[in-house]
N, C-alpha and C positions, 0 to 999 in steps of 0.2 A: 360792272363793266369798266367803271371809273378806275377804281383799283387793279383793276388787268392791264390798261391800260398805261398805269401808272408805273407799275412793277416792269412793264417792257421796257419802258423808254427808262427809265433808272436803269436798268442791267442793261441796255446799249448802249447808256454813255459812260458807263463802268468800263465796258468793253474797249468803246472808244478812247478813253482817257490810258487803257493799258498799248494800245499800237500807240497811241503818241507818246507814251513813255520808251514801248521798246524802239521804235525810230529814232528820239533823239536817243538812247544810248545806241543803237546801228549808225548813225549818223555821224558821234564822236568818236567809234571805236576805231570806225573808217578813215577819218581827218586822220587820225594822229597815228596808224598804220603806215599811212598815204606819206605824209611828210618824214617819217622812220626811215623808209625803205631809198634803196643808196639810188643816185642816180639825177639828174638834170633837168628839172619841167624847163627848163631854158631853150632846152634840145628839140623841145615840141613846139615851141611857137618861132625860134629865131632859125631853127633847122641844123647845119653845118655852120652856118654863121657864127653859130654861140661859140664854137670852141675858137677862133679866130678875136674874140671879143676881150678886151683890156681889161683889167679889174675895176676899172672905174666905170666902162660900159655894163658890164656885169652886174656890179653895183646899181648900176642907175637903169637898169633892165628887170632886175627885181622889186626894185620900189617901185617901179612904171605897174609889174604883175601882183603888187601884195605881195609879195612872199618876203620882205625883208623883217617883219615886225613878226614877233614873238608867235608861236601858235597860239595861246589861251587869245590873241589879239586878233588873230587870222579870221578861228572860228565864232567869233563876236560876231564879227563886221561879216562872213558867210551865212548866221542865223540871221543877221536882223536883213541881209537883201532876199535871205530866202520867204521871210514873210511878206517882202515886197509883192515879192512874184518874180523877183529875180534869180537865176539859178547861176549867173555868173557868163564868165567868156569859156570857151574851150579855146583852148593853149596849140590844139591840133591845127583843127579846121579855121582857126579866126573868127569864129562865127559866136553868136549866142549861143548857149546851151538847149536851150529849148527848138530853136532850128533847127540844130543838128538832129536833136530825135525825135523832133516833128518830120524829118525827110525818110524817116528808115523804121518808126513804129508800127506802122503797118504791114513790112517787111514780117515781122517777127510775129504779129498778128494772124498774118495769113498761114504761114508755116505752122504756128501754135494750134490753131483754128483747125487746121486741115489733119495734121497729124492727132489731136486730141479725138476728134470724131470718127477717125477711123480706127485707132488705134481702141476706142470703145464699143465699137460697131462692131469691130470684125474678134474682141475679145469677148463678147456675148455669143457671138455665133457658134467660135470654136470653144468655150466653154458648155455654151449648150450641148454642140455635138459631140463632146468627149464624155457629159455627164449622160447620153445615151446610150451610148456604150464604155460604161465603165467600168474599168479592170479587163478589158477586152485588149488583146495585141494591139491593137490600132490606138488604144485607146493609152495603152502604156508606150508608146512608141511615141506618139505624139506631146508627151507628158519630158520624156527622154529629149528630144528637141527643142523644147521647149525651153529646158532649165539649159544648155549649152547655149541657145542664143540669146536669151536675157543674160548672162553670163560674161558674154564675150563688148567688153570694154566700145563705148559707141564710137568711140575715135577710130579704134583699131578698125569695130566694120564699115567705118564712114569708109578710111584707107582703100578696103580690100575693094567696096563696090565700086571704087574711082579706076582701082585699078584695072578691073574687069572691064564694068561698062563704058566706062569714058577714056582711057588708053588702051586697052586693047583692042574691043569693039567698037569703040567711036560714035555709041550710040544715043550716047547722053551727055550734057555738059557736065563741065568738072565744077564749075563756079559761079557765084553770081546769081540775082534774081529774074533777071530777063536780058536778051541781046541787048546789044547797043543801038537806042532809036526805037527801041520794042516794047516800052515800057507797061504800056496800057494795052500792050495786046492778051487775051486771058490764055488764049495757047501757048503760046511765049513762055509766059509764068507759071506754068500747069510743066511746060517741056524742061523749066530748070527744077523744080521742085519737086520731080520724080527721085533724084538719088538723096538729097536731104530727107523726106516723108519718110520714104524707104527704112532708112537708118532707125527714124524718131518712131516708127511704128515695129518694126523688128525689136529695139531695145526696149520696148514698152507691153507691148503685146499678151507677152504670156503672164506676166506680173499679173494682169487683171485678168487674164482669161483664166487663169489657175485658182483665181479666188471666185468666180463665175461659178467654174466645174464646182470646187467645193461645196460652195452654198446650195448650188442645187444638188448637192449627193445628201447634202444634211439633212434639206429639207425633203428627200425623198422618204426617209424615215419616219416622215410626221403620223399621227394618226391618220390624218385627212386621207394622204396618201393612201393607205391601207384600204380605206374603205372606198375608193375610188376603185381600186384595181382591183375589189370584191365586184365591182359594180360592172366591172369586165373592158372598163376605160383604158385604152392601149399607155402605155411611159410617153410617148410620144407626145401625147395630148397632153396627159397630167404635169409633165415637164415646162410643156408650152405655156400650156391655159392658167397652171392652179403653181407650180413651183417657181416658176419667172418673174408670174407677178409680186408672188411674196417676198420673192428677193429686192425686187426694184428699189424696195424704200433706204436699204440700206447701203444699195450699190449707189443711189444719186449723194450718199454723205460720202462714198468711196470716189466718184467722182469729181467732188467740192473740194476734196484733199488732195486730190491729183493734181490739179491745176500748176499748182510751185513746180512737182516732180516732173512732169511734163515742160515746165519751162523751163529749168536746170537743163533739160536736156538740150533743147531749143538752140541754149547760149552755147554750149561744147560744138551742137552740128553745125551752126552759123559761121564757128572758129573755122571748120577744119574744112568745111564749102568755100570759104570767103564770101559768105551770106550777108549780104549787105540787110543789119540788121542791128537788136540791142544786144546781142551777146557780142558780137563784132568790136562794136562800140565798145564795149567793157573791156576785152582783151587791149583795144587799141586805146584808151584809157588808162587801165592800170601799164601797160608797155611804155608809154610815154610821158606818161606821172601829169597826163592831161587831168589835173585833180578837182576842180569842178564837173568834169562830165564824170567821173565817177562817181563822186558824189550824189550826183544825180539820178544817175543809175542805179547806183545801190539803195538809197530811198525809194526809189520806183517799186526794185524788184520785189525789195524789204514789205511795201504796201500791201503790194498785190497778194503776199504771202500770207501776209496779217489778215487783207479782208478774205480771204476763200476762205481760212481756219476759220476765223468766224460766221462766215456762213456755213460752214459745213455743221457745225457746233449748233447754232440756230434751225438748219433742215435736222438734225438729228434730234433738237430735240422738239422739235412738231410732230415727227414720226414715229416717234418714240414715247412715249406716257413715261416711261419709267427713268430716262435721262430726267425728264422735269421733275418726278419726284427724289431722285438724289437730287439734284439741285439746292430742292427741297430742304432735305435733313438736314445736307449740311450747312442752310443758311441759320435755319432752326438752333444747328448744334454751337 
């Protein structure tokens, strides 16, 4: 048990030591991108101002914000306040970095949250029901639809649903997480978060429900199956009872892996809502060369990305015997 115990905590801090490898190279790959790319962080904190400003205010406005000393000097003095616990000022808002997406993380939380669950919920369902009638018109037809709306670019259907429901019908907001003054109300936030979801679940949908229907068409094949439907157990059942749950263990490592995918999306629908949120933030970050809040961001996202991989890597290989034994060999080999 000692030795079980031993060998786990050794490979997670194996694990651990590789996200803190690949963060700090995501972390300098991003400084020195950030600082490349042409354009004024002056612009973001002094506004209109900056261009009116002397070369000696300029001068003494960059040394005021760090940016006058060399980059290899920048990103010194940005690691050593990031172990503070500092993550800097944003150049934007005036504000600490941490503020800012302490005010708007939950934003993205809720949207993430809400779209994730549905977009899993209702991709079992219609997996289920296209693997009960499979090869069936309805069944190819819904398959046909399927692959045109995963297909079609989220920006482009963010556009078209704004276009529909919120200018020409009027029936949903175009932007934003709640009215103004509305903030805590949950119908509020449930009535802007109809055309965002929309998007996040339409461009996600059949991705997983296609891999649902599969696995259950695979496992209809099994022996078990066979002998079920000897026994005069209707598809429906066998489907439910005995082919669902055999899949589950594999579809919870397909859903640990999603998590990123599902947030990549997050930050595009946020852009194109004006979702007050961390995808928001990023655009208006990298837009304004506001280069602590990016940085920030981007180690966020970069984290979050790292730990799901690795748990998803960890549930697969608890569910799996045969992941631990490659492991195995090739630690052996």
């Amino acid at each position: 048990m000692n030795k079980s115990w031993r060998e786990k905590t050794i490979y997670i801090l194996k694990k651990l030591l590789q996200m803190a490898i690949v963060l700090i190279l995501l972390s300098t790959i991003v400084f020195v991108i950030a600082r490349l790319c042409p354009g004024d962080p002056l612009k973001a904190y002094y506004g209109d101002g900056a261009e009116h400003m002397s070369q000696v205010q300029r001068e003494a406005a960059r040394e005021k914000l760090g940016l006058d000393d060399s980059m290899p000097v920048q990103y010194a003095r940005w690691a050593a306040h990031l172990f503070d616990g500092d993550l800097g000022l944003s150049y934007k808002y005036k504000q600490p970095v941490t503020e800012v997406i302490g005010k708007v993380w939950v934003n993205t939380l809720i949207l993430g949250g809400v779209s994730y669950v549905l977009t899993f919920g209702l991709a079992i369902l219609l997996g289920l029901f296209c693997a009960l009638r499979e090869d069936s018109l309805l069944d190819r037809i819904i398959c046909k639809v399927g692959v045109i709306s995963g297909s079609v670019p989220s920006f482009f259907l963010a556009l078209l649903l704004i276009l529909v429901f919120a200018v020409n019908l009027k029936l949903l907001p175009v932007s934003g997480a709640y009215s103004y003054g509305s903030g805590g109300s949950f119908f509020d936030r449930a009535y802007h978060l109809v055309l965002p979801t929309a998007v996040m679940v339409l461009e996600h949908l059949w991705y997983y429900a296609y891999m649902v229907r599969n696995k259950l068409s695979q496992e209809t094949r099994e022996d078990y199956v066979l002998l079920c439907k000897a026994e005069g157990i209707s598809r429906r059942k066998i489907l439910c009872r005995h082919c669902l749950r055999n899949i589950m263990p594999s579809m919870l490592v397909i859903m640990a892996i999603s998590v990123p995918h599902i947030l990549g999306g997050t930050y595009v629908v946020e852009t194109v809502f004006s979702y007050p949120g961390l995808g928001t933030l990023s655009f208006e970050a990298a837009m304004y060369q506001d280069y602590n809040m990016l940085m920030a961001l981007c180690l966020l996202t970069g984290a979050v990305v790292l730990v799901f991989n690795l748990l998803a890597q960890i549930v697969s290989e608890f569910i799996d015997p045969r992941m631990r034994l490659v492991k195995n060999v090739k630690e052996a080999a």
